[in-house]
N, C-alpha and C positions, 0 to 999 in steps of 0.2 A: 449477367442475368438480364434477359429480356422483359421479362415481365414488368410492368407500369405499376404493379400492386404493392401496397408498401410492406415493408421489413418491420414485423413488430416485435420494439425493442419492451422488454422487462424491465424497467427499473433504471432509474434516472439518476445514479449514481456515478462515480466516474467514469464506470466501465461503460455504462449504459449512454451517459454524455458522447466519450471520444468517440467511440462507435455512430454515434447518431452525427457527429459532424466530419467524421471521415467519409459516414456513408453520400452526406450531403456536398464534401469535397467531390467526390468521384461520381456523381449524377445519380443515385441509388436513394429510391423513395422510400421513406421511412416515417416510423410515430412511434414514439416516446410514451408508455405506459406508466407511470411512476403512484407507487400507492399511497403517501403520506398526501392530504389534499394542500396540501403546502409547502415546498420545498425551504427547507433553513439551513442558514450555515453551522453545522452541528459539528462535531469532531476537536480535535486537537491537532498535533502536528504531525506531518511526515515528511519525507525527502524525493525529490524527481532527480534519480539517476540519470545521467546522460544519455541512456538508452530510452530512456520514457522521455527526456527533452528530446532526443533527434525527432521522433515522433510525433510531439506537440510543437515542438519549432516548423514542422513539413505542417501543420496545420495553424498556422500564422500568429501563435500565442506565445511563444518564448519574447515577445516585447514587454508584455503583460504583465505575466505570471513573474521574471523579472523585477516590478515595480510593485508586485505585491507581495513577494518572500524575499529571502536572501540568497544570494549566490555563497553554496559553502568551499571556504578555502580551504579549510583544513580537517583531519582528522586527530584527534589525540586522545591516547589511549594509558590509564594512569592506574596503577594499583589501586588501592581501599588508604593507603597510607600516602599517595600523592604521588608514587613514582612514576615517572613518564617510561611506559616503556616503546609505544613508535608514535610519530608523526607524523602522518600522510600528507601531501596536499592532495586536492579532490575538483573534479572537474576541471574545467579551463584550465585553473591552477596546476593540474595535474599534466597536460596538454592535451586531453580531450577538446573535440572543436565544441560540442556542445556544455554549459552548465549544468555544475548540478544545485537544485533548488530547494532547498528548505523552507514550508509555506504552509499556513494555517489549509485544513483540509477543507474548511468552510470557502474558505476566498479561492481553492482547486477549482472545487465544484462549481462557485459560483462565475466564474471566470470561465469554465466550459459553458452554462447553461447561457449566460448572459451573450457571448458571443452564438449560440445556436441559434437563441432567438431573434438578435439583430440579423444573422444570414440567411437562416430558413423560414421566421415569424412565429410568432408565439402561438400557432396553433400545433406546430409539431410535438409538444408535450403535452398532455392530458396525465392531469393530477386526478389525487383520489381513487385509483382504481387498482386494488390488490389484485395480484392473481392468485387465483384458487385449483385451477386446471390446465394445462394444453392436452389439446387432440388433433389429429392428421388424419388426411388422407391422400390419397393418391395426388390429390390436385394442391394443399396447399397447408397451413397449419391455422387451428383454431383457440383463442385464447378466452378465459370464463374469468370475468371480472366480480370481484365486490365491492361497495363502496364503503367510504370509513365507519356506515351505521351493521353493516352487516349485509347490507341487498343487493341482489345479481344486480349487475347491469349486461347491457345487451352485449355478445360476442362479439370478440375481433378477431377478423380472418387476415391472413397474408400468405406469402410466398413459403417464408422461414419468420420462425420467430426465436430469438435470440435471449434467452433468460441471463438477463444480469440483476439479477435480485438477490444479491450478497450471501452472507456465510448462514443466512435462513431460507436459504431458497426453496420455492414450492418445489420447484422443477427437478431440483436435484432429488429432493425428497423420493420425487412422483416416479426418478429414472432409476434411482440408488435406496430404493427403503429398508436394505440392510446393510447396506457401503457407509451411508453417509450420516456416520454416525463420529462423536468429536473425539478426540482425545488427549487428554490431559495430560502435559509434561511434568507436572509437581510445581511450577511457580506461578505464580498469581505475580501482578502486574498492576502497580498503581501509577496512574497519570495525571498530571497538572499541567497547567501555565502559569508565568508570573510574570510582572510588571517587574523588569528590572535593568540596571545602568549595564552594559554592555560587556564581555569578560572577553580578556585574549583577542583575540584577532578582531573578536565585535561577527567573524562569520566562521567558529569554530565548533566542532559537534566532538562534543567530548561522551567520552564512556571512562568510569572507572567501577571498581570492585570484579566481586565475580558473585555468583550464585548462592554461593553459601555464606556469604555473610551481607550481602546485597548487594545489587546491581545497580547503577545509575548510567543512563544514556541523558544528553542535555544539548539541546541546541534552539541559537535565533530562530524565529519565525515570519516577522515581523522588527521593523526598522523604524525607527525616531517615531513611535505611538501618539507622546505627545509635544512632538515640538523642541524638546530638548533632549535629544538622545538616549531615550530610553526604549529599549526593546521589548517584544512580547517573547519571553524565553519558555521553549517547550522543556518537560522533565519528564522519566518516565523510569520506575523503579521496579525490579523485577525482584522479591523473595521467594523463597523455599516456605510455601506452605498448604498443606493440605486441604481441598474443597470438594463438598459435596457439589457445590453450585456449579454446573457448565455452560450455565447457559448465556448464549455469547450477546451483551446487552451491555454497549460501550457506555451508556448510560447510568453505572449503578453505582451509586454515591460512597465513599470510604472516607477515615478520615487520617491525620497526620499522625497520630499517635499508633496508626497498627506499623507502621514502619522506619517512624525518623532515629529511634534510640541506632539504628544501623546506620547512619549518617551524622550522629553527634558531633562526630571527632573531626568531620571533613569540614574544616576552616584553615583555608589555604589562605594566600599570598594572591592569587588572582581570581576566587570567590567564596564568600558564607556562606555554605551550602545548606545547611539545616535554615538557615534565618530564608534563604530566596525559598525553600521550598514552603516556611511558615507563612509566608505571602499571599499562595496562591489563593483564589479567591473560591475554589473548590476542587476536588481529588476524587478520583473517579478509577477504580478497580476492577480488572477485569482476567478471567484464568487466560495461564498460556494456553491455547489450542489451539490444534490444525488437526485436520485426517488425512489416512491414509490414500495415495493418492488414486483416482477412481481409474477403472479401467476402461473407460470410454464415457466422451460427452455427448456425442450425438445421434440421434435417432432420426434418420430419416428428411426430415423437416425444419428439426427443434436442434436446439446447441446451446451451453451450456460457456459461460465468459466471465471470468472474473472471478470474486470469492467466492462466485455460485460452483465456479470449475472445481477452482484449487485452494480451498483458503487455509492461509499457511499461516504458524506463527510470526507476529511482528516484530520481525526483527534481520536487519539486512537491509532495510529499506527498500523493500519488493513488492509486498500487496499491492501499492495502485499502478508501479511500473510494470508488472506484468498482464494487470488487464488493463495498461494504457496500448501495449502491445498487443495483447490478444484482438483488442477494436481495431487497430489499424489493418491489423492482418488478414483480419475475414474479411474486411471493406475492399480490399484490393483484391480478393480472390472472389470475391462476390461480381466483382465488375468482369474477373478473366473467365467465369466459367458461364456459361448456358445454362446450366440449369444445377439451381443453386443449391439440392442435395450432395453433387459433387462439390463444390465453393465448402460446405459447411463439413462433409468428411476431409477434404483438403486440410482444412484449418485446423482440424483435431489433432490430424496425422504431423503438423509442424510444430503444436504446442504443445499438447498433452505432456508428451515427456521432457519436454524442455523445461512446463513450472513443475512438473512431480520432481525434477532434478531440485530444483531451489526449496521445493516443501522440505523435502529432505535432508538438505545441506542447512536449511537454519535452522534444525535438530542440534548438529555435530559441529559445522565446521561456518557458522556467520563470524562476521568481523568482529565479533567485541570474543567470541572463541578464545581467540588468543591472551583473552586475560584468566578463562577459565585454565588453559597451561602452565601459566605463569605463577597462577597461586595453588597449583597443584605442586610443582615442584617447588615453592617455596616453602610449603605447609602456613600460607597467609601469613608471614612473616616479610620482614621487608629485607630487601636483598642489598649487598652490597656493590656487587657489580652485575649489570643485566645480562651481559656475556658469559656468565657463568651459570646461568636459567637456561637462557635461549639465544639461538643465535642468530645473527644477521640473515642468514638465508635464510631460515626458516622462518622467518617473519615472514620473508618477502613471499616465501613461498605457501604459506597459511592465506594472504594476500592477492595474490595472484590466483588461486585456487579457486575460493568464491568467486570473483569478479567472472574467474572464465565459465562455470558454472551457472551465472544469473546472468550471464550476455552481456555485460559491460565490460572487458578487457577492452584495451586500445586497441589491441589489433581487431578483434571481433567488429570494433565500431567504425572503422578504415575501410570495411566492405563494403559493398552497394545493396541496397535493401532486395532480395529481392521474391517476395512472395507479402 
């Protein structure tokens, strides 16, 4: 892309970050739109696949992000009643060259932002400014600002403009007013953090139960908090329960009582699980949804990146790995094409069905899946031998399945990047 005009980026989120500093990698002028007039470390935890590390490792931060999450060794995956049924190692551990990292989504963010502005200076983000509209023409793309009282502010024009304004995006709204609309799996989704003394490996990411009598995903996020080895542990509880409410506001306050009697019993040998989860200092509810996946992002000018693209249920560890991928990917096609209509059809045409594959697959077939088999054939019962549930290969191959699907298999990540 020849043009001198900067790339206006939507939305100063992760997506909207690695995009701005890949673009800045690769000599590609750009500005950071972001609407809250102050950006905060807000969220809970998630995990950077080694497909989203090879990506932010090529952008100098795998030192970092390292020293402010944990590198997870392990997977472990246990019935409702304690049984182990596999044990993965995960990342390096796994022989991946890249980590994979489990990290407060605050210290993500701010860890992209705070490196953008040391490289590119702190004028490249302009806070405060919602978007309300884009419009194009022939020459370039136009973006309509409000500020947090309600009042225009003056238009921004550029080349392309790039909406990463999450799973409320105007943009998608503006391109999809009858696509993009949500849809509810039947589980709601409670999430905390707790202050507590280290479990297992001290870097394991456990899941146990299954859907129908609840779910628990749980892992480090944060290392020695206060000095004496204690961790910020993420939890995150999926039940079967019906809501009017869809609307997606990671924000909405629950409390311990809508869900713990389904975790009573879980006091193990290597943690209290009702007691760490009565800890948390607040619990925050949120329905499963994702939509179906759209049949094009881009129009002409304008492109659509991140939860704005695809946002898919959380679960698999993929929402910020795939729009840490989607930024790198249009930064590099944006620097091979001339004229960067082509760059942004390009990039549709290599991701689009790559995350509608993953929307899809953490429907049916994500990692913790394998526990919904296992208490299917058991009828939630605890089993005597796991050989005679499920077997060996088909773990492996339940397994293997997703990883090759969400772009992280080892041999997938062996290749040379190239687009």
């Amino acid at each position: 892309m020849k043009s001198q005009d900067e790339v206006v980026i939507i939305g100063g989120g992760i997506g909207g970050l690695t995009l701005a500093l890949a673009l800045h990698r690769d000599g590609v002028p750009f500005r950071v739109y972001e609407a809250v007039p102050e950006i905060k470390p807000l969220g809970v935890g998630l995990n950077l696949l080694p497909h989203a590390m090879r990506e932010l490792a090529g952008l100098g931060l795998e030192p970092v992000l390292r020293r402010k999450g944990i590198a997870t060794q392990e997977y472990r995956f246990y019935t409702r009643h304690g049984q182990l049924v596999l044990r993965e190692p995960r990342g390096q551990y796994a022989g991946y060259e890249w980590p994979q990292i489990a990290i407060h989504r605050g210290d993500l963010q701010f860890t992209l932002l705070e490196a953008l502005i040391e490289r590119a200076g702190p004028d490249v983000v302009v806070q405060g400014h919602r978007c309300v509209k884009v419009e194009q023409d022939e020459d370039g793309a136009t973006v309509h600002f409000i500020d947090p009282k309600g009042q225009p502010l003056p238009p921004v024009r550029g080349p392309v403009a790039v909406a990463c304004d999450g799973v409320n995006s105007v943009v998608r709204v503006q391109m999809h007013p009858k696509e993009a609309v949500p849809r509810y799996e039947g589980t709601l989704q409670y999430r905390g953090t707790t202050r507590w003394k280290p479990y297992l490996t001290g870097a394991t990411h456990v899941y146990l139960g299954a859907n129908e009598t609840g779910k628990l995903v749980m892992y480090p996020i944060r290392d020695n908090i206060d000095g004496e080895g204690t961790q910020l542990i993420n939890w995150v509880i999926e039940v079967k329960r019906p809501t009017e409410d869809l609307k997606r506001d990671w924000n909405r306050r629950a409390e311990i009582s809508d869900f713990i009697h389904h975790f009573e019993h879980a006091k193990f040998d290597w943690m209290d699980i009702p007691a760490m989860m009565r800890a948390a200092e607040a619990v925050y509810e949120y329905p499963m949804i994702d939509q179906d996946p759209l049949p094009f992002w881009t129009e002409g000018r304008v492109t659509l990146l991140g939860d704005a693209a695809h946002p898919m249920m959380p679960r698999g560890s993929n929402g910020a790995a795939q729009a840490i991928i989607d930024a790198t990917t249009l930064s590099r096609l944006l620097v091979q094409h001339e004229d960067p209509r082509a760059a942004l059809k390009e990039y549709e045409q290599l991701r689009l069905k790559a995350t509608s594959d993953v929307v899809l697959a953490n429907r049916k077939i994500s990692p913790d899946g394998l526990l919904e088999v296992v208490n299917e054939r058991t009828g939630g019962k605890p089993f005597e031998r796991l050989e005679d549930v499920i077997t060996e290969q088909e773990i492996i191959e339940w397994q293997a399945r997703y990883k090759k699907i969400a772009g992280f298999s080892l041999d997938d990540l062996r290749r040379p990047v190239t687009a």
